[in-house]
DODOTOR-494562 format. One record per residue (C-alpha): residue number from 1; residue in one letter; x, y, z. Coordinates in steps of 0.001 Angstrom, whole numbers. Layout:
N
REC lumlo torti x y z
REC NUM A X Y Z
...
REM end
This chain:
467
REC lumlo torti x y z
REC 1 X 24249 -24877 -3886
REC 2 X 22376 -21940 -1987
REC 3 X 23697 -18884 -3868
REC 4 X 21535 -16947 -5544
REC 5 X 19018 -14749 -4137
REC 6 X 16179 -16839 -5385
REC 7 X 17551 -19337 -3288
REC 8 X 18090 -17277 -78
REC 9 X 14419 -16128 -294
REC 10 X 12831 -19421 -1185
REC 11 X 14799 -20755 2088
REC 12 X 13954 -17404 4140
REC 13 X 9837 -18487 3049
REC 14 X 9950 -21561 3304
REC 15 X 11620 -21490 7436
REC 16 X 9877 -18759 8943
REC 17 X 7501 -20242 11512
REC 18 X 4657 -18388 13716
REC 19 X 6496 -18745 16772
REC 20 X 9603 -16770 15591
REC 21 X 7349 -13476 15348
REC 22 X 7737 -11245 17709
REC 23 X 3927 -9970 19862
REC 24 X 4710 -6763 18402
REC 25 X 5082 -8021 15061
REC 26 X 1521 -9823 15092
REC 27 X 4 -7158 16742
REC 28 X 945 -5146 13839
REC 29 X 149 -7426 11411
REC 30 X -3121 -7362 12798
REC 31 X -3795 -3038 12913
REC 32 X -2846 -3749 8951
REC 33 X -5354 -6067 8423
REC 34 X -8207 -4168 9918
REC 35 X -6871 -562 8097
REC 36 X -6393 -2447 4926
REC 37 X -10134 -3924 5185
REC 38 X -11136 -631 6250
REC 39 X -9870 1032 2754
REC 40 X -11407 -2077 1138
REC 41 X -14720 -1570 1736
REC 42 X -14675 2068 1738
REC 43 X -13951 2434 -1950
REC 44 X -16180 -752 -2757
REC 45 X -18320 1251 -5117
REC 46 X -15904 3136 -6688
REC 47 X -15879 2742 -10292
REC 48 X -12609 773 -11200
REC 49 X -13316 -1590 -7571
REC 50 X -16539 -1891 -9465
REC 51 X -14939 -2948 -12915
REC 52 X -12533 -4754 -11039
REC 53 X -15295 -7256 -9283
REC 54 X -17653 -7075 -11494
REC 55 X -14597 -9158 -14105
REC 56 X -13591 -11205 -11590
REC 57 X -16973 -12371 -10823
REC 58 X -17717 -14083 -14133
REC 59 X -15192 -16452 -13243
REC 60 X -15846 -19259 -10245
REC 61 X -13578 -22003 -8465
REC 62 X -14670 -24824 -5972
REC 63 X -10905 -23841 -4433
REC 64 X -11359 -20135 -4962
REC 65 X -11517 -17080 -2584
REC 66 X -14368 -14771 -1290
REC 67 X -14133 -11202 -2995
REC 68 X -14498 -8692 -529
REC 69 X -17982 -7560 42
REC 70 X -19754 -10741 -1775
REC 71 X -20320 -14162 -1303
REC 72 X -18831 -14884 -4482
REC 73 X -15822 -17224 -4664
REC 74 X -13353 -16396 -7696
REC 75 X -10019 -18239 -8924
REC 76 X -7250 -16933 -6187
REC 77 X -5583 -14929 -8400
REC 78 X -8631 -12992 -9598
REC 79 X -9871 -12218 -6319
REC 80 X -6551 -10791 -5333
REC 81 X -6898 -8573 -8167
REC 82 X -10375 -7401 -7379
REC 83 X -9794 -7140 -3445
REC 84 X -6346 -5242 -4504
REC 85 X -7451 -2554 -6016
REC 86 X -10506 -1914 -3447
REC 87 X -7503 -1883 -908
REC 88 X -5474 707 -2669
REC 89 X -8099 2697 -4604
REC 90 X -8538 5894 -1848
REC 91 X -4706 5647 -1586
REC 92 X -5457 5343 2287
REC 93 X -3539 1997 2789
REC 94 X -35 1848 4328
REC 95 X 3304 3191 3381
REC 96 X 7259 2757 3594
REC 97 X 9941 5158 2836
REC 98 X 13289 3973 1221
REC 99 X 15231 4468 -1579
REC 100 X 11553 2927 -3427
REC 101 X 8665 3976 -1802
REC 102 X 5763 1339 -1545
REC 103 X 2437 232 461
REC 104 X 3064 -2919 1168
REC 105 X -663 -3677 2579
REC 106 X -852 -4292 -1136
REC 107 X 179 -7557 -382
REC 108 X -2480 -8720 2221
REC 109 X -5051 -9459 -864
REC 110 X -2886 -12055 -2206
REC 111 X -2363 -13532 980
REC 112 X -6031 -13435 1713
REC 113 X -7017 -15211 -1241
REC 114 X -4442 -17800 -1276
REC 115 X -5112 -18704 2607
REC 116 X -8890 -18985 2208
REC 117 X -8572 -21433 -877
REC 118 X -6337 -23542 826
REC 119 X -7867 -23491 4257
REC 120 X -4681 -21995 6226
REC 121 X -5308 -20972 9581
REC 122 X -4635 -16915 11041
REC 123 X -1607 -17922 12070
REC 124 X -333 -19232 8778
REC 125 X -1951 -15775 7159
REC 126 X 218 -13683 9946
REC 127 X 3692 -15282 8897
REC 128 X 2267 -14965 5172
REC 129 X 1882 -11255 5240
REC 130 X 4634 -10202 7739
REC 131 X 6681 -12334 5191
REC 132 X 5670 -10619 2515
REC 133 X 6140 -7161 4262
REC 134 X 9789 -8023 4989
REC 135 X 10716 -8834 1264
REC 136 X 8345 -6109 -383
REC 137 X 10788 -3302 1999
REC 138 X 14004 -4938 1759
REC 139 X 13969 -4607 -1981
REC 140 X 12602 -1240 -1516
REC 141 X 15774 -898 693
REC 142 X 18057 -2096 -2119
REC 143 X 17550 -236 -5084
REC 144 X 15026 2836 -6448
REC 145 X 13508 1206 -9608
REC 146 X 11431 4342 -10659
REC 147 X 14419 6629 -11352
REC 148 X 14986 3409 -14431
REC 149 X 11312 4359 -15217
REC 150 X 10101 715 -13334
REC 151 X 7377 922 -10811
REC 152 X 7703 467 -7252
REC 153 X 4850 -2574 -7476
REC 154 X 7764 -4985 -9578
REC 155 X 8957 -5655 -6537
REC 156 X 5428 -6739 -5319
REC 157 X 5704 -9446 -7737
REC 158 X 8327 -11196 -5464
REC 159 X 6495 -10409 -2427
REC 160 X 3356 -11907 -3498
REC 161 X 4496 -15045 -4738
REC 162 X 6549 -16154 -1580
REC 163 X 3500 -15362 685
REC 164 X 1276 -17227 -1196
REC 165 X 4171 -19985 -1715
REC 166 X 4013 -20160 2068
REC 167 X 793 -20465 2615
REC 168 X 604 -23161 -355
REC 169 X 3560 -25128 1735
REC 170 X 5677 -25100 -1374
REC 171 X 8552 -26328 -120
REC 172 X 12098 -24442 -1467
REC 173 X 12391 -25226 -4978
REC 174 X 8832 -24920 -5996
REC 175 X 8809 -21340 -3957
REC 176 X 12162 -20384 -6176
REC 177 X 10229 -21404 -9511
REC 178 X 7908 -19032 -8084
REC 179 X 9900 -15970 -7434
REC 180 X 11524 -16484 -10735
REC 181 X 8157 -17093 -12626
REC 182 X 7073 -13933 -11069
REC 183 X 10527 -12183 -11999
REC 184 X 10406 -12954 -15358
REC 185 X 7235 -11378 -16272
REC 186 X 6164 -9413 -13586
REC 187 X 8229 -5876 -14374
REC 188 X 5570 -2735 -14087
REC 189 X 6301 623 -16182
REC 190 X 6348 3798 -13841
REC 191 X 4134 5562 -16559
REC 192 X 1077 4478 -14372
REC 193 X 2227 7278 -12410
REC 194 X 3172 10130 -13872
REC 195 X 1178 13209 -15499
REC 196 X -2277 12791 -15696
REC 197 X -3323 9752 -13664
REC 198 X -5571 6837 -14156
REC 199 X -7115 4172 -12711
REC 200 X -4394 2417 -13255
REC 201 X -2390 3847 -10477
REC 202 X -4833 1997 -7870
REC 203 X -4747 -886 -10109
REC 204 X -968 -1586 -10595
REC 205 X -168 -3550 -7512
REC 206 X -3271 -5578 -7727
REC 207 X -2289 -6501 -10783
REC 208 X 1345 -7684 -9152
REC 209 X -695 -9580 -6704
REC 210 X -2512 -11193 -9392
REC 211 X 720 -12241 -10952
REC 212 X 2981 -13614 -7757
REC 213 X -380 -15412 -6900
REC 214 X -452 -16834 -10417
REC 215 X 3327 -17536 -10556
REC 216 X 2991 -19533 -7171
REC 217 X 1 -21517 -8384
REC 218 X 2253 -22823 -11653
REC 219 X 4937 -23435 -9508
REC 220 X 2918 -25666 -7680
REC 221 X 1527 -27564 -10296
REC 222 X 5302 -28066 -11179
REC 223 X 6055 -25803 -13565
REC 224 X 9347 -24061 -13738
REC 225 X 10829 -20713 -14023
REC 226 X 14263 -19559 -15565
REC 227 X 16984 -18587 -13227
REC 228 X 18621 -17317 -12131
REC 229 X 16194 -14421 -12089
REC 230 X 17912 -11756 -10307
REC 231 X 22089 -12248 -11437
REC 232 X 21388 -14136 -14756
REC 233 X 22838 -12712 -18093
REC 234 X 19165 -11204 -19206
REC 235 X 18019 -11245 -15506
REC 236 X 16193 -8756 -13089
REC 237 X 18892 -6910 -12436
REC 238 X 20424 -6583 -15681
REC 239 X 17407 -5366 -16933
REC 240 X 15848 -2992 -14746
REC 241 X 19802 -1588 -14274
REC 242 X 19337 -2315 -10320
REC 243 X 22342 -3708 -8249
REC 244 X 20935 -5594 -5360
REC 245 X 24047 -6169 -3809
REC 246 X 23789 -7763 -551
REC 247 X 20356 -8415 -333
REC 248 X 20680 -12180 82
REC 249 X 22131 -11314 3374
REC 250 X 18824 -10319 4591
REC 251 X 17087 -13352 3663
REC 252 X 19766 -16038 5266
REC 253 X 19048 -18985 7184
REC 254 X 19185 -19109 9948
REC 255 X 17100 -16607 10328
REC 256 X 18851 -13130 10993
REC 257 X 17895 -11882 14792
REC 258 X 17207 -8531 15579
REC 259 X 15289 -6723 18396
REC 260 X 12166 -7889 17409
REC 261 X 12942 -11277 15524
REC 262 X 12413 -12233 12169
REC 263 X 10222 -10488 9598
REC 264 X 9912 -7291 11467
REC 265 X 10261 -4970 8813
REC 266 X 6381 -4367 9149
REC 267 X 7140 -2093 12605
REC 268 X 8762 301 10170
REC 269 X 6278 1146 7722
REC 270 X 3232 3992 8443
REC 271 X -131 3947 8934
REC 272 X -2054 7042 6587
REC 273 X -3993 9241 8577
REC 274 X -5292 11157 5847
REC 275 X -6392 9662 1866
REC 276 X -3830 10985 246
REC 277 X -360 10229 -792
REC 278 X 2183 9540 1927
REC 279 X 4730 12191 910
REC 280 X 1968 14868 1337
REC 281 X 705 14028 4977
REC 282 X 2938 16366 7056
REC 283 X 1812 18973 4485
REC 284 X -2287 18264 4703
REC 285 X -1071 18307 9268
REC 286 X 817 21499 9156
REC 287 X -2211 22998 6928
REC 288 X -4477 21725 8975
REC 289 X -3195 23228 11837
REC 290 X -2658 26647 9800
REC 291 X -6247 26683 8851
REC 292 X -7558 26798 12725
REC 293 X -5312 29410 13123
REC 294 X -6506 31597 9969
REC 295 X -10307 30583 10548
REC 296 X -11161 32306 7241
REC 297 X -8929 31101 4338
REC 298 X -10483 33726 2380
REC 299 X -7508 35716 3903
REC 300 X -5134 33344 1923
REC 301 X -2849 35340 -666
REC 302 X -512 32954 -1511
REC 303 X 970 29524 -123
REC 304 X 4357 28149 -233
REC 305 X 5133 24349 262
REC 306 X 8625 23582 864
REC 307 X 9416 20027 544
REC 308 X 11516 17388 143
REC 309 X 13029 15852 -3059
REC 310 X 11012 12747 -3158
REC 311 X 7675 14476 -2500
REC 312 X 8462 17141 -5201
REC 313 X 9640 14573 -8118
REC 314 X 6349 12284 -7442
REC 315 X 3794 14615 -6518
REC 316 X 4466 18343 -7015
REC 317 X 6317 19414 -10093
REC 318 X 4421 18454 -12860
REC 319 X 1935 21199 -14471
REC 320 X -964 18590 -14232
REC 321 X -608 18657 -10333
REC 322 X -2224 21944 -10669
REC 323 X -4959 21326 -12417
REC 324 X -6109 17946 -11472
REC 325 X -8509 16232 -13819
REC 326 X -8738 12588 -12280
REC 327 X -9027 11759 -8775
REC 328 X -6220 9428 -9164
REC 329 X -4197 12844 -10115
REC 330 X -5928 14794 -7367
REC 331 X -4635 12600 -4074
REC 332 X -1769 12748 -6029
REC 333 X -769 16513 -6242
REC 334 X 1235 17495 -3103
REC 335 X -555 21024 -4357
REC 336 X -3967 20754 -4049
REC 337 X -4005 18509 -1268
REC 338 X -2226 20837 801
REC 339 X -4790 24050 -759
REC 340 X -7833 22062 -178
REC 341 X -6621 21339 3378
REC 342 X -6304 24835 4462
REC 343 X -9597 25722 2001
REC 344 X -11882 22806 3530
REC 345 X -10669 22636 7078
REC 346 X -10705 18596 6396
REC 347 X -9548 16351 4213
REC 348 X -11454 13076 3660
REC 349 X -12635 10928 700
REC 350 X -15104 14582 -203
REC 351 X -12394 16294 -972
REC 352 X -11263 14184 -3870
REC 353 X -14921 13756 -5574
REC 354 X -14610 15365 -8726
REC 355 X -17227 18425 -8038
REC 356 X -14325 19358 -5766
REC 357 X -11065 19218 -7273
REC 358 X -12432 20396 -10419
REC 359 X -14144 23393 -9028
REC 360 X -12784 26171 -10893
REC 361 X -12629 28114 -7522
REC 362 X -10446 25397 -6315
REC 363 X -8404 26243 -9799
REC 364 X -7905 29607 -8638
REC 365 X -6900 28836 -5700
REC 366 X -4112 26714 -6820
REC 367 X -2568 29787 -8816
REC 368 X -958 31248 -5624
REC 369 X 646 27587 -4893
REC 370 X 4379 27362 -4881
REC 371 X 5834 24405 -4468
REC 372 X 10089 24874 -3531
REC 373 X 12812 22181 -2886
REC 374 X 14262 21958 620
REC 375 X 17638 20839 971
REC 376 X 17257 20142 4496
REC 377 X 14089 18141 4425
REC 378 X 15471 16105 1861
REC 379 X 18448 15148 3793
REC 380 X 16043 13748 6804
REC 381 X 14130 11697 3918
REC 382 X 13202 8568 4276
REC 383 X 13545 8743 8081
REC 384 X 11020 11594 8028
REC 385 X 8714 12837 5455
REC 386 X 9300 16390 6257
REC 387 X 6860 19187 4786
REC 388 X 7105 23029 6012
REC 389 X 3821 24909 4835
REC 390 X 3866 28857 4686
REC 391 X 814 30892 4294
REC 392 X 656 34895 3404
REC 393 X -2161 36415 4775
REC 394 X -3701 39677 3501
REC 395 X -2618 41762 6476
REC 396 X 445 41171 5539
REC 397 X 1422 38006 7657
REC 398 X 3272 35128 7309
REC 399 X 2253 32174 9563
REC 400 X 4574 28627 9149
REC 401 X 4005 25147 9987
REC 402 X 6573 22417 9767
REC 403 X 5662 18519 10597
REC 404 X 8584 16002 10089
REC 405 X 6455 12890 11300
REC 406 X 2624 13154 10806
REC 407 X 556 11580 12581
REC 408 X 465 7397 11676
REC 409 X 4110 7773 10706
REC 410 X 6372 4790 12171
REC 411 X 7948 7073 14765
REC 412 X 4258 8709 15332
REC 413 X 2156 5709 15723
REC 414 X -1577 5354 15699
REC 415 X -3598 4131 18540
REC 416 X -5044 1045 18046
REC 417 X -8603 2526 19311
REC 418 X -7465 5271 15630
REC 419 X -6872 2558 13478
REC 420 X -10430 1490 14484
REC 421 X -11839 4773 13890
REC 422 X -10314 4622 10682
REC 423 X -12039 1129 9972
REC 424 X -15402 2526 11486
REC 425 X -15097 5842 9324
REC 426 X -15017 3784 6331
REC 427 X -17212 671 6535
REC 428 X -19893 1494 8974
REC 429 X -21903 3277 6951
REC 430 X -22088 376 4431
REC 431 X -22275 -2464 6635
REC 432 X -23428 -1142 9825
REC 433 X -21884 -52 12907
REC 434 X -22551 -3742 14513
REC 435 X -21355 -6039 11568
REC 436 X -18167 -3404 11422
REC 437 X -17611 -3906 14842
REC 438 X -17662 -8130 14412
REC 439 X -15226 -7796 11742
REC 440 X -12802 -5721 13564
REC 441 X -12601 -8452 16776
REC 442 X -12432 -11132 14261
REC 443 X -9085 -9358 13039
REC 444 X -8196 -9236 16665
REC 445 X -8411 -12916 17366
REC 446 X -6964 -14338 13731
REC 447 X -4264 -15982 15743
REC 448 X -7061 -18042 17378
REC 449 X -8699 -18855 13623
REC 450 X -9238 -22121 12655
REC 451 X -9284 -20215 9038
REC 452 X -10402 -17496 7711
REC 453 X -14010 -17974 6282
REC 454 X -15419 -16345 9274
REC 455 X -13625 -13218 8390
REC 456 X -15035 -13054 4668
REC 457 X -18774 -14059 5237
REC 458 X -18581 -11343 7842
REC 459 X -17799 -8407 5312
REC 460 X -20699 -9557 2624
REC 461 X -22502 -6447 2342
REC 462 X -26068 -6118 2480
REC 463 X -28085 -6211 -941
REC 464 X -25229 -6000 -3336
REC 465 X -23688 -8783 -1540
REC 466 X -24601 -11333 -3909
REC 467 X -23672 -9704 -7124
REM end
């Protein structure tokens, strides 16, 4: 019998087809791709992408998959690891807001890796990632795992392994030993995100990807997980003290119609227009429009952030926020992203280099930072990630900014011609304004791809390519 949620998803997987997505669905898939290979091979060189590679290259596979930026082919799981945490390092990848925030772009280096080692074609990749968006937000939807002290990338675990499950053609029960191999083991500890952070905040997810690519390549080997992993006696939700409730529902087959078909979750989530965490882009908009206005932020005596609840509790209450140490911590203070806004004019990868944040003139600065709770803007979250920025000048003014829905936000979309900006920003000065360009109209055609080696040998980068 069909009745636990294991079941429903491995069904869910295993039945969505190409031809079910909506255009707009695809198309967005696609604008994901190219921003997540964007932040990829921006942060290539920075130092945990570096660590990150440079382990996952000692290992080979005749089966394996490209790591971004070489021409080396690793075991699937490895190179999801390694391609992962380029992806998320510059926290400039996507976003979605629910009761567990998340960036579910995490999930397009597993399905990368797992579609080039088994030869899939775009089309297969599409309905792999807009798959794994849908289950990635609907548990996000369910239950908030970091108030129980869980990360938000657990859930990636899931996500992960049913993408790569359906690219693998695992048919139902092999996909459910999947989801509950990845259940069993796959739980993340919020402490990679609080106080002082590490690298291991840009590393968590990849390390989820990792482990539902893993799980999936057990399960098809045959090997079995216990279950069920979500309702059992010792099971997912008994430990993590998460009621899923009617999930299942979300995942039934038939498929569930809506306005824009199955797996359409993806049209909800948000594009980042700036590198920094998603709760803080209204704030870095509103102060960027405060600091035209002031012209000299020399005339800055104080600043007041008001915010909402979710943005305070992750990124502006702890003392640390105030005196970043870590780049990790940096893009990660809702304080000093909104002060080096209005003291730089700009806000780009610069601004998080440590001969920034740490300048002790930046330090200063931060002293007249107040960060306040706003009832209001909390009651609007997730639907909009609300920040209202005030800034007292030293005549004696107050000038105010409010942004609900920065710009990239679901409801404030990017162009597609700025999500290829983005791209350009980031990779053409590595790989060339030409190469950066092919890469970008492959992404635009993977529907048409026979598979996706194309796509990979086109992002080897010159000279260190072959590392």
């Amino acid at each position: 019998m069909t009745t636990t949620l294991a079941h429903q998803l491995a069904d869910y997987a295993c039945a969505l087809q190409f031809e079910e997505l909506s255009p707009e669905v695809i198309h967005e898939v696609k604008r994901r791709v190219i921003d997540s290979l964007g932040c990829a091979l921006g942060a290539w060189e920075e130092e945990p992408c570096r660590i990150a590679r440079e382990v996952a290259s000692e290992f080979s596979a005749k089966q394996g998959s490209t790591i971004i930026g070489t021409n080396h082919k690793a075991p699937p799981d490895w190179t999801a690891f390694a391609d992962g945490c380029a992806i998320r390092y510059f926290d400039y990848n996507d976003t979605y807001l629910s009761k567990e925030p998340a960036h579910p772009s995490d999930n397009i280096s597993a399905a990368l890796a797992i579609a080039e080692s088994v030869g899939a074609n775009g089309r297969k990749l599409i309905t792999a990632i807009a798959l794994a968006y849908e289950v990635q937000c609907r548990f996000c939807d369910a239950a908030s795992i970091r108030a129980r002290g869980w990360d938000h990338v657990t859930y990636g675990a899931f996500s992960t392994a049913l993408a790569s499950a359906r690219l693998m053609n695992l048919d139902p029960e092999k996909t459910r030993h999947a989801v509950n191999i990845a259940g069993v083991a796959g739980a993340a500890m919020r402490q990679a995100r609080v106080g002082e952070l590490s690298h291991w905040k840009g590393v968590a997810f990849a390390t989820a990807a990792r482990h539902g690519v893993y799980s999936a390549l057990l399960a098809r080997a045959g090997m079995t997980g216990p279950g069920p992993i979500f309702e059992g006696q010792m099971g997912f939700e008994k430990q993590l003290g998460v009621a899923l409730g009617n999930l299942g529902e979300k995942f039934a087959v038939p498929l569930p119609k809506s306005e824009h078909g199955p797996a359409a979750m993806i049209l909800k989530t948000s594009i980042k227009y700036w590198p920094a965490e998603y709760h803080s882009q209204s704030a870095i908009e509103a102060a960027l429009f405060l600091r035209k206005e002031i012209a000299d932020p020399a005339r800055i005596k104080s600043v007041m952030i008001e915010s909402h609840d979710a943005s305070v509790d992750i990124i502006g209450s702890e003392p640390e926020k105030w005196k970043p140490n870590t780049r990790e911590t940096a893009d990660h203070s809702l304080p000093y992203i909104t002060a080096i806004a209005l003291i730089d004019g700009d806000v780009t990868n610069k601004q998080f280099e440590r001969e920034r944040f740490a300048d002790p003139q930046v330090w200063k600065f931060l002293e007249t930072v107040n960060v306040k709770r706003n009832a209001e803007l909390s009651a609007l979250y997730p639907d909009a990630v609300a920040n209202i920025v005030h800034v007292d000048l030293d005549d004696g003014r107050r000038v105010t900014k409010r942004v609900d829905y920065p710009l990239g936000h679901a409801k404030n979309r990017l162009k597609d011609s700025e999500v290829e900006g983005k791209f350009f920003a980031l990779v053409s000065p590595a790989l060339g304004e030409k190469r950066a360009r092919e890469v970008v109209d492959l992404v635009w055609k993977l529907d048409e791809a026979k598979n996706i080696d194309g796509l990979m040998q086109a992002m080897e980068l010159p000279k260190i390519g072959k590392q």
